[in-house]
N, C-alpha and C positions, 0 to 999 in steps of 0.2 A: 803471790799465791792467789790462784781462783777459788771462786765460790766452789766451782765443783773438788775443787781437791783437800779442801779443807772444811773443820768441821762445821755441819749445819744445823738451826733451828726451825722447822716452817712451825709459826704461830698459828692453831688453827682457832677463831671466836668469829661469835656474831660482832658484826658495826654495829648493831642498838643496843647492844653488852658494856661495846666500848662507848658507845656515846652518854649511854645513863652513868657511866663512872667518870665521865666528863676526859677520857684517853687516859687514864690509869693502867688498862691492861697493854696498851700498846707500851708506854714509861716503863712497865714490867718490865716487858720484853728486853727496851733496850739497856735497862739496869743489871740483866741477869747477864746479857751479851757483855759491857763493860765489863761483869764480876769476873767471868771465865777469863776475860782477857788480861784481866789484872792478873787472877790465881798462876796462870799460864804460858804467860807472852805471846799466846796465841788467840788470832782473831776467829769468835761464832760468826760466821753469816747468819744472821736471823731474818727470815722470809715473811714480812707481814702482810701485806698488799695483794689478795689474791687477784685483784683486779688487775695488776703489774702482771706484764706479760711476761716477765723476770722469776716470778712466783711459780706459772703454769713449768714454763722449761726448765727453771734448775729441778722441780719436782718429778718430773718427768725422766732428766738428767741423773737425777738420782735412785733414783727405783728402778730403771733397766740398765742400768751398769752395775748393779749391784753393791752400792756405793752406802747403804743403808748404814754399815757400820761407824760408818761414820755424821749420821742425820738421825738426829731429834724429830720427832714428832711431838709439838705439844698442846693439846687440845685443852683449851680454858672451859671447866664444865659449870654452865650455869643449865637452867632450866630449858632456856632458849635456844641452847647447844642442842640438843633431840629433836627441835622442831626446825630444825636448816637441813636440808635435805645434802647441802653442798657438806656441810659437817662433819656428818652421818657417815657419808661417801668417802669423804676423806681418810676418817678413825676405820675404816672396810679396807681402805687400801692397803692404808700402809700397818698395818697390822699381818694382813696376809702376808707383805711381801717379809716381813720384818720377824714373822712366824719361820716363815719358810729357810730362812739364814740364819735360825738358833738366834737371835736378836731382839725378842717379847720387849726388854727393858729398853729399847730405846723410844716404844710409844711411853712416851712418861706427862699424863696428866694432870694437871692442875685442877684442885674441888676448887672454883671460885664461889659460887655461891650453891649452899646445899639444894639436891635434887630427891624429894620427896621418891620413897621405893628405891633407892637405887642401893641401898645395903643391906635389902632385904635377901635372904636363901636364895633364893630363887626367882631371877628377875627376866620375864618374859621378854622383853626390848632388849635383841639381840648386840646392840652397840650399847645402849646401858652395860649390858653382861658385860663384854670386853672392858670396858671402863673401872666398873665395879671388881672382877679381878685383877687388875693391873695395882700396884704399889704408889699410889698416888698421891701426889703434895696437897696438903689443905691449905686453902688461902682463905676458908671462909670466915675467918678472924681476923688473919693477917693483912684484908682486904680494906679493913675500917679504920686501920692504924695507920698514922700519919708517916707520909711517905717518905719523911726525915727524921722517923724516930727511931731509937737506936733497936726496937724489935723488928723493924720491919728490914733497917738494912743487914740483920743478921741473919734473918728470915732468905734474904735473897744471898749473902753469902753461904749461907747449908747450902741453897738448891744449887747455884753454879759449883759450888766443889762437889756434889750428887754427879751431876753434868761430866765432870770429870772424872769421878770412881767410873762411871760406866761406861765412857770411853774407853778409858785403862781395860776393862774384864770385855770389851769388844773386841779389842784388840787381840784378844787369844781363843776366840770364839771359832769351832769349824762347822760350817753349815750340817747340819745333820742330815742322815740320809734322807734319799725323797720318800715319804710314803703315807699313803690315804688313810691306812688302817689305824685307832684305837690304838689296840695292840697287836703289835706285828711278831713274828715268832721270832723270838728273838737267834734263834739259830740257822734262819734261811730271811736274810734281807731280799723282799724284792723287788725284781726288776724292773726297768722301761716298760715292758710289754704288759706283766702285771700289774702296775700301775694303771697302765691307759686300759688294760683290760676292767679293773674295777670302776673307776672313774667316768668307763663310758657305756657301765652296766647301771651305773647311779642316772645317770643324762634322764634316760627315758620318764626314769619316776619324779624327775622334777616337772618333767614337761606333761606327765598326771596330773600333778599337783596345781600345777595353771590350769588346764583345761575342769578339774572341780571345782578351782578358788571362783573360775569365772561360772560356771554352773550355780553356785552359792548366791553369788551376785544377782543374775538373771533369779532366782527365786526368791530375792529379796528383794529385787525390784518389782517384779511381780504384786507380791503385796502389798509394794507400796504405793504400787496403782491400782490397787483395788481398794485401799482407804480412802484416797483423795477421790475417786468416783463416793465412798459410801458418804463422806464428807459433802461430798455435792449434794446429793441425794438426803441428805440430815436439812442441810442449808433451805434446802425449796420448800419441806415439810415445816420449816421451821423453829427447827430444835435449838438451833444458835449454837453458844458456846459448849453448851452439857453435850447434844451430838458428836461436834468435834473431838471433845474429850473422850467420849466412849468411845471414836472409830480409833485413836490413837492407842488406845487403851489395848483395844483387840490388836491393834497394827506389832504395839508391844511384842507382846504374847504369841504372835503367828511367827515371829522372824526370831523371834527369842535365841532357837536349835538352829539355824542355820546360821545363824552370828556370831555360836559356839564353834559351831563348825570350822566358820570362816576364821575365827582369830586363830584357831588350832592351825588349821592349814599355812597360816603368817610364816606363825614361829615356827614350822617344822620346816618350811620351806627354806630361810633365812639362815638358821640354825646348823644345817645340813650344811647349805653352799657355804660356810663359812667354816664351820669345821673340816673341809675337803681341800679349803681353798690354798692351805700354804701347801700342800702335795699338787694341787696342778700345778701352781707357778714354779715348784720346785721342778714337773716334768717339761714346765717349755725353756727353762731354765737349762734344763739340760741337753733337749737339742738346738738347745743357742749354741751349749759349751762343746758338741759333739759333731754338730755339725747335720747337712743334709745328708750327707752319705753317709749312713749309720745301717745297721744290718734291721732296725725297725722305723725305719725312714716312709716307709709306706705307712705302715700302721700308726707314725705318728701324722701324717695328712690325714688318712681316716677320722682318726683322734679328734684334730685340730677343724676338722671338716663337722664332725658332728657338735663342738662345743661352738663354732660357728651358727652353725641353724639352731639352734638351742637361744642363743643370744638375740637371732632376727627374730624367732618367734614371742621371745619376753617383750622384745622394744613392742612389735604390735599390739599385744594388750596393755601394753605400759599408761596408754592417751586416754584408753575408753576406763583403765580403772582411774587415772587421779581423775578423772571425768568425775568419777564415780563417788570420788574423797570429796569433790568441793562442791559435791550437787548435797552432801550430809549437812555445810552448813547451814542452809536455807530451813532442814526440818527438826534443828536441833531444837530451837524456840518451841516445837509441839508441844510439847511436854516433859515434865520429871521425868516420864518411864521409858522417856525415848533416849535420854542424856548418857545413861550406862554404857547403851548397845550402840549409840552414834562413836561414840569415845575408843569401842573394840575394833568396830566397823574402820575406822582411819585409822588407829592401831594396827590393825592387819595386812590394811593398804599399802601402808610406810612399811612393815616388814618386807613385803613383796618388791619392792622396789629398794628395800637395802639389797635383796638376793641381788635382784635385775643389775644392780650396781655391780655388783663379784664376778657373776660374768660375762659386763662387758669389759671390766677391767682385761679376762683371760682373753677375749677375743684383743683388745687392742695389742696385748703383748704376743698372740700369736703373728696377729698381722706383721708386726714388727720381724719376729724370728723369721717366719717366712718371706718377707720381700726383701 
């Protein structure tokens, strides 16, 4: 049996996760794969080495063949999971794909150690959200128990026969219709054309949404070279520290509204591409299954043409914003009142570049459909 035909695990953690638990989470891994295999007779592939080029292709292998029903995604949530950009990316992917085949429950995560906010109402960190509604295993106790005590290896018998209930309810799963909308009427399903008709009435107002996020920017940059000139200007007079404070103080206070602005604009941005995203993959999906010569075979090039330049024009702002995220840590030291809004400020950034993730994920699988 291959990897690709039988069931799979890809581990998703940080290395400094695993290495401060001294490789506990990896031992996880391969304990839960044993378990299945015991309950089962059947072998988990468990995928942990993303650096393995083994890792990249069978992932790959398995999300355009549609092979989901049968692969685990399981992302270990520690605090340091949010701040790996590769993570993030990951928990985007295969969510949408995994969305898009009626299949939510095969992202099935692990709480390894608790994440401050993340069980709150209402949780702005659009991969938080996915996380936080999904049905997730806590290991944030079961993490400190000895790795031979009879809680922990019961602990890891529940989750691999889990592993196995949702194999079994995969197995009778039919992908659900494609579709963008909320709520769709439920007495007229539709079609191809409607689909790529809404989906590419939505394009334009993301690529708004860029062209103010970076307006927001440029005005926040703004001001924050006109402190460091008042700053100058305190310095020569001699004011010293109290100067500094004050120009900070105002710098606060001037960026205050547009760094409202700017977190707003994250999450809507983020928020949007991710709720839309299991209906596009569901429509390139479908002229994968239908073919080029389709009676909207044109209109899906159109389609696929515009979700294209949409993608080229993210990546070009993508360098000048994390530009923009690692020039924050240098003025975070200014002060208290700068610490709130630096903190939204890459907050916002990190959203725009979870969206940027979504759709270059669409562009890559177009590329695929089409060549």
């Amino acid at each position: 049996m291959t990897a690709s035909s039988g069931a799979a695990g890809f581990w998703s953690y940080t290395h400094r996760d695993d290495e401060s638990e001294e490789g506990r989470i990896r031992r996880l891994a391969t304990r839960i794969a044993n378990e299945f295999e015991a309950i089962t007779a059947e072998e988990l592939h468990v995928f942990l080495d993303k650096e393995d080029i083994k890792w990249g292709d069978e992932w790959r292998n398995r999300i355009d063949s549609a092979l989901t029903g049968s692969t685990f995604f399981m992302p270990i949530i520690t605090p340091r999971f949010f701040k790996s950009e590769e993570c993030r990316r990951e928990v985007l992917t295969f969510s949408g794909h995994a969305a898009s085949l009626g299949l939510d429950e095969l992202l099935l995560p692990i709480m390894y150690i608790d994440v401050p906010g993340i069980h709150k109402d209402t949780v702005p960190d659009e991969v938080m959200a996915l996380i936080s509604r999904r049905q997730y295993e806590d290991w944030t106790q079961l993490r400190l128990e000895d790795e031979n005590s009879p809680q922990y290896r019961q602990a890891v018998h529940r989750l691999a026969g889990r592993l196995v209930e949702i194999l079994e309810r995969a197995a009778e799963v039919e992908p659900p219709p494609v579709t963008l909308t909320e709520e769709p009427d439920p007495e007229e399903e539709p079609g191809m054309l409607e689909l790529m008709a809404e989906a590419e009435a939505a394009l334009p107002r993301w690529g708004e949404t860029m062209t103010e996020f970076s307006e927001t920017i440029q005005v926040i940059g703004d001001a924050t070279t006109e402190a460091v000139a008042e700053m100058e200007r305190s310095d020569s007079r001699g004011a010293g520290f109290a100067g500094r404070l004050r120009a900070t103080h105002q710098l606060a206070e001037r960026i205050k509204e547009p760094v409202e602005r700017m977190e707003d604009l994250g999450v809507q941005y983020s928020t949007e591409l991710v709720k839309i995203d299991p209906g596009v993959l569901g429509i390139i999906r479908q002229v994968e299954t239908e073919g080029a010569e389709t009676a909207e075979s044109e209109q899906a090039k159109e389609f696929f043409k515009t979700v294209r330049e949409l993608a080229q024009n993210g990546r070009r702002n993508m360098e000048s914003f994390q530009e923009f995220s690692d020039s924050l840590q240098g003025v975070s030291g200014l002060s208290k009142s700068m610490r709130p809004l630096i903190g939204k400020m890459r907050g916002a950034v990190q959203q725009v570049m979870d969206g940027q993730a979504v759709i270059d994920e669409w562009e890559r699988r177009i590329d695929e459909v089409s060549g």
